[in-house]
N, C-alpha and C positions, 0 to 999 in steps of 0.2 A: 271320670272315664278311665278305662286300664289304657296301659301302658302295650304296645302295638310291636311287635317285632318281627321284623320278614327275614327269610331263612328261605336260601333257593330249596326248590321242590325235588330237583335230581342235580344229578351232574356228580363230575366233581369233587365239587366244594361242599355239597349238601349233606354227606354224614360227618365229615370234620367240623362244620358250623353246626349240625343238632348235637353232636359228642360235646363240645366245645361250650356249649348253654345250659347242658345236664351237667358239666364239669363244674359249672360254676353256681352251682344251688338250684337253675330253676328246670327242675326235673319235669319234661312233659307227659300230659294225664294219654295223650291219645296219636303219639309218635310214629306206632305201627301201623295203622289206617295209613298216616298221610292224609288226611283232610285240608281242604284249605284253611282251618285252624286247628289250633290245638292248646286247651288252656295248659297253666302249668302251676307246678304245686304253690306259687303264690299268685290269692288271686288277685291282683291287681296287673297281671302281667299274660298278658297272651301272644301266644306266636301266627303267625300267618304264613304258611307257603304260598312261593311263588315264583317265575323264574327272576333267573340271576340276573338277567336284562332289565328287567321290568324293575327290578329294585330301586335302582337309585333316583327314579323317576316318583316311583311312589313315597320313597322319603322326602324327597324335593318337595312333590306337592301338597304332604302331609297326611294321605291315605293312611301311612301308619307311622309309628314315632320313629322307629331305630332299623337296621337293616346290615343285614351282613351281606357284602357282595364282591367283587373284584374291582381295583382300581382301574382297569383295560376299559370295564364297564361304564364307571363315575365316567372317566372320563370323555368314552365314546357319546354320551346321551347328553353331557355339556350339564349335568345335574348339578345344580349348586347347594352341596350339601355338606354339612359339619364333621369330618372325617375326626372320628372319636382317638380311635392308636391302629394299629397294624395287627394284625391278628397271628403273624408267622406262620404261617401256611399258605397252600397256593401257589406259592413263586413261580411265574412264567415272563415270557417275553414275546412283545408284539412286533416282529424280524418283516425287513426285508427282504425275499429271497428269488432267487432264478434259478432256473434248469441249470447243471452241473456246465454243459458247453455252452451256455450263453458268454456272448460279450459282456453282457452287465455285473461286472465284478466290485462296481463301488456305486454309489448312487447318481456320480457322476456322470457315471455312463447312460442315467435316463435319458432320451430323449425327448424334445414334440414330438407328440403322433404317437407313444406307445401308450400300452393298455396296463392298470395294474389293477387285479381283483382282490377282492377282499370282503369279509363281516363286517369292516371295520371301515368307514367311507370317511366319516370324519376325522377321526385319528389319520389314517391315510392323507386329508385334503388337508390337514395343519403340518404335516410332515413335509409334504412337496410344495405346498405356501412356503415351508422356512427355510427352501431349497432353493425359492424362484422356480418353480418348476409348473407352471398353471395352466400348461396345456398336455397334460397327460391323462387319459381317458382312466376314469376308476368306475371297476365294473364291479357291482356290489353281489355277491355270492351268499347263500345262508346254508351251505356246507361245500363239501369237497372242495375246498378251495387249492386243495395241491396238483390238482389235475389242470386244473386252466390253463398253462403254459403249453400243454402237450397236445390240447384239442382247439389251438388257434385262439383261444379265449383272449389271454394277454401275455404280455410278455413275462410278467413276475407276477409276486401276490404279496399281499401283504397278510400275516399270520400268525396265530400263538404257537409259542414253542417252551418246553420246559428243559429237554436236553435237548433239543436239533435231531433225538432220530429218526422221530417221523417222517423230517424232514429229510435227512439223506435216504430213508428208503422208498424215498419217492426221487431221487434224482435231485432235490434242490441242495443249494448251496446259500447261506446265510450272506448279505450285503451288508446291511446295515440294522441298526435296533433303533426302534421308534420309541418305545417304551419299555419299563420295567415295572413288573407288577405282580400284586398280593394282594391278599385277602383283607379289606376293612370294614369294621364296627362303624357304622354312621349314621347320623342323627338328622333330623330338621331342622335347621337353625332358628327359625321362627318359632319353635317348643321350645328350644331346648333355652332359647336368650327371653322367652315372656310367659313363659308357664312354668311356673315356680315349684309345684308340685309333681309335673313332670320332670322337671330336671333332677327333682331330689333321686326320683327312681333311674332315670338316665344314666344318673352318674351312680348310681349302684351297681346298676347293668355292668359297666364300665370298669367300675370298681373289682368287683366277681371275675368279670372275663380278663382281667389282667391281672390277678392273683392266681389263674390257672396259670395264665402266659408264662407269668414269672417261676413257677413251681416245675413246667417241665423242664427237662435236661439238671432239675436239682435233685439231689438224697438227702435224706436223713443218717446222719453216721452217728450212732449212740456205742459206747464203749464202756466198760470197768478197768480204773488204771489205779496200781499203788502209787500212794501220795508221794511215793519216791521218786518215782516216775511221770508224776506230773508237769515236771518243767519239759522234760524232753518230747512228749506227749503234745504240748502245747506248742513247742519249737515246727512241730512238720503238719501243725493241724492246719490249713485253708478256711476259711471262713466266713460268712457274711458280713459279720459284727462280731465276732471274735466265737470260742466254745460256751457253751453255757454248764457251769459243775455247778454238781452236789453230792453231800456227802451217802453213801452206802451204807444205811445201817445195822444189816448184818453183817458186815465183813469192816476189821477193824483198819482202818489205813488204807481204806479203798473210796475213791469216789465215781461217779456215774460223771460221765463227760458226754456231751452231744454240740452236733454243730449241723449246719446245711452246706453242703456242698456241690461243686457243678460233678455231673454223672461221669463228664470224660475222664476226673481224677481220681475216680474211684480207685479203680484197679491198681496203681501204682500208690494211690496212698493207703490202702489195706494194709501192704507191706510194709510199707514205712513206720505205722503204728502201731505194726504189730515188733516191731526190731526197738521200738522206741517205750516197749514195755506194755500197750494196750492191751486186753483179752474180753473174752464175752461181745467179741465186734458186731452189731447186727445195721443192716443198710435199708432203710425203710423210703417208698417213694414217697412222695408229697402231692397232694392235693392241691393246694393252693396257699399260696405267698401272698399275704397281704400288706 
């Protein structure tokens, strides 16, 4: 049987998750449709759209093998599923918040008797559980939830936020953080611990999508240095595992120098190696770090 992978359908998260699976070999045949599948250049491996809610649910009950979704999600649907690494994208936060003049300036200030809306009912009811808080009325919303303080709905909401401006330009004001959350690769735990030949491809999946991980934010610094120049070269070079030389066979007393470095030191160490004698500098991106 192939290998199963759910990929939300919009949103979002849904072309950083399909960029992010072409990033890592398995290039899909039928991406521009958007079909509810889509096989991909290996066949043993097909994708399924779907939304990003419905994921963790379907990985849970084994619908499909692996799934890429948000953590807000895992955990709103109580999915109990094998959370493979973090994908680095995504970053949001599931805030407490109120109208700019409200009293409620800390969660302290909940009371009984007030109302708090939200997408999110169970995130919210584990929140005010770990508060003592068990008499406050949660009105479950499946949009505009930043309007509800202003039309008598509730008093606050409970809500994702990336920077808070959506939030100030609706008047509210951030209380408290329930959660923090991103993007995760997640598996079935019932495959992935008794299905032997799924797990091999599992952990390939796995393997692929975190040698992208690992490869953004790094360069490729490749250089020609005289072997005079070598030491000093190697003094300001940054590295993974050190440079890798070899000798230049046209040029006598010259060797080929390369190494992988993080992108933010680029710019300042251009300079440095080029004062430190390097020339022929070229800065090449990366694919993937294995």
């Amino acid at each position: 049987m192939k290998l199963i992978i759910a990929v939300p359908s919009k949103g979002r998260i849904s072309n950083p998750s399909v960029e992010m699976i072409e990033q890592a070999g398995l290039g899909l045949k039928d991406s521009s449709n958007r079909k509810l599948f889509s096989s991909t250049y290996n066949e043993n491996i097909d994708i399924m759209f779907a939304r990003a809610a419905d994921i963790p649910e379907f990985v849970a009950e084994g619908i499909v093998d692996m799934g890429i979704t948000g953590l807000d999600l895992i955990k709103e649907s109580n999915a109990d599923v094998e959370i493979l690494t973090d994908l680095n994208f995504g970053q949001t936060s599931l805030v407490l918040a109120s109208p700019e003049n409200s009293k409620i300036k800390s969660e302290k200030d909940l009371k009984d008797g007030m109302a708090i809306a939200t997408e999110f009912p169970n995130l919210t009811k584990k929140y005010l559980d770990s508060k003592n808080l068990k008499k406050i009325k949660i009105v479950k919303l499946t949009g505009s939830t930043e309007i509800a303080p202003f039309i008598g709905i509730a008093d606050a909401i409970t809500d994702l936020t990336s920077t808070g401006t959506t939030l100030t330009m609706n008047h509210l004001k951030i209380v408290d953080t329930l959660l923090k959350s991103s993007i995760k690769l997640i598996t079935n735990k019932n495959i992935y611990n008794n299905d032997k030949n799924k797990k091999i491809l599992i952990d390939e999946v796995k393997t692929s999508i975190c040698g992208v991980i690992n490869a953004k934010q790094k360069k490729l610094i490749m250089m020609n240095v005289a072997s005079a120049d070598l030491n000093n070269v190697k003094d300001v070079m940054p590295a993974m595992t050190g440079p890798t030389i070899s000798e230049v066979l046209s040029k006598i007393d010259t060797v080929a120098v390369q190494a992988v470095v993080d992108e933010d030191e680029v710019f300042e160490l251009i300079n440095k190696l080029r004062k430190a004698g390097a020339h022929d500098i070229l800065v090449v991106p990366i694919e993937r770090i294995i």
